[in-house]
C-alpha positions as CSV (number, residue, x, y, z in Angstrom):
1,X,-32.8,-70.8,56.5
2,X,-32.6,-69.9,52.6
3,X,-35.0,-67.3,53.0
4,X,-32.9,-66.1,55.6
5,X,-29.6,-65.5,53.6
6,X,-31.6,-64.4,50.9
7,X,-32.7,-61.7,52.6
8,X,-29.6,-61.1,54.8
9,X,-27.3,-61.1,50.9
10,X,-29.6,-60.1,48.5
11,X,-27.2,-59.2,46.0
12,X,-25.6,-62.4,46.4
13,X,-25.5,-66.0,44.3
14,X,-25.2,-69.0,46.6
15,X,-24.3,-72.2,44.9
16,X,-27.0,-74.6,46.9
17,X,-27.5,-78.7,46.7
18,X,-30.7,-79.2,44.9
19,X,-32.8,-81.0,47.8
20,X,-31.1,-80.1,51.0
21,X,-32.1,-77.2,51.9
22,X,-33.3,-77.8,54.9
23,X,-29.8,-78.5,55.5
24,X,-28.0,-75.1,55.8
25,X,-27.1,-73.9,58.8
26,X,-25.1,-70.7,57.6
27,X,-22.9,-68.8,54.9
28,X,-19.3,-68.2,55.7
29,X,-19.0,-64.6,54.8
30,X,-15.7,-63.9,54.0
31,X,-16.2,-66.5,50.9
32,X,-19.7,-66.3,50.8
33,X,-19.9,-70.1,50.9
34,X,-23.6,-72.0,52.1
35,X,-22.6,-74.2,54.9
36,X,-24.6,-77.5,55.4
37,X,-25.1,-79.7,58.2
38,X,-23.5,-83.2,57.2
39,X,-26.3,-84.9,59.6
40,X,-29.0,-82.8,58.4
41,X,-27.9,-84.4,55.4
42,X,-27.8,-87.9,55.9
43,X,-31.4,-87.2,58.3
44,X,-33.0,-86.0,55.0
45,X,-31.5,-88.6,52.5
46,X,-32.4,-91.2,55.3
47,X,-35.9,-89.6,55.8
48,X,-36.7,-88.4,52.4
49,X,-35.2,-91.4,50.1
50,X,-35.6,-93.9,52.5
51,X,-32.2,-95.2,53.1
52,X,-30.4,-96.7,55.5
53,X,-27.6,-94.5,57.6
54,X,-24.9,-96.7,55.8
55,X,-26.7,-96.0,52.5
56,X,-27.1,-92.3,53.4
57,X,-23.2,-91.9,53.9
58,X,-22.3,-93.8,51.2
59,X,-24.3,-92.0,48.8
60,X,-23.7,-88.5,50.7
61,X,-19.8,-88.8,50.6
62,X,-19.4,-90.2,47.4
63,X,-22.0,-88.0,45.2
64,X,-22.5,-84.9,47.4
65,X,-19.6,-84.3,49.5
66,X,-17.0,-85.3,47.1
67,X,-18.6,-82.5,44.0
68,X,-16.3,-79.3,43.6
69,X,-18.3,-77.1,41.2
70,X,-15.6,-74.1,41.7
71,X,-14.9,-71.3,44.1
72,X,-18.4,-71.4,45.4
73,X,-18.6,-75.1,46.4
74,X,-20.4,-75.3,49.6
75,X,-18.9,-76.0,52.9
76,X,-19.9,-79.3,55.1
77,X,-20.4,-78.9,58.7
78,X,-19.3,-82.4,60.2
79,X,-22.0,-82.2,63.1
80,X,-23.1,-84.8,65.3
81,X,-26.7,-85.8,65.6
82,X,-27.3,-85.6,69.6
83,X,-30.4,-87.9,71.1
């Protein structure tokens, strides 16, 4: 998907999380924002790092979620994981 808005905006700076890229699922264009899946997320940190789900949400919402690094801060997509 990165490669995707990179081509779609290429004159434009995202502000991405360092490890989840497999994550996005979009850029709002009126703030051009990255959007991220919440359970792609927690699927990667679960996968990836080996946690737990409870593990993966804690650490998700308090060290991810939580970060505002300015106007550019990403948005989170609270999806569900179906199946």
């Amino acid at each position: 998907m990165i490669q995707k808005l990179i081509e779609a905006f290429p004159d434009d700076m995202f502000m991405r999380v360092d490890g989840f890229d497999e994550a996005i699922i979009g850029v709002d264009e009126l703030s051009m924002r990255v959007i991220y899946s919440v359970s792609k997320c927690i699927e990667i940190l679960m996968q990836r790092d080996g946690m737990t789900q409870d593990e993966a949400d804690e650490y998700f919402y308090y060290n991810v979620h939580s970060a505002y690094v300015g106007d550019k801060t990403p948005i989170w997509c609270t999806d569900f994981m179906l199946g």
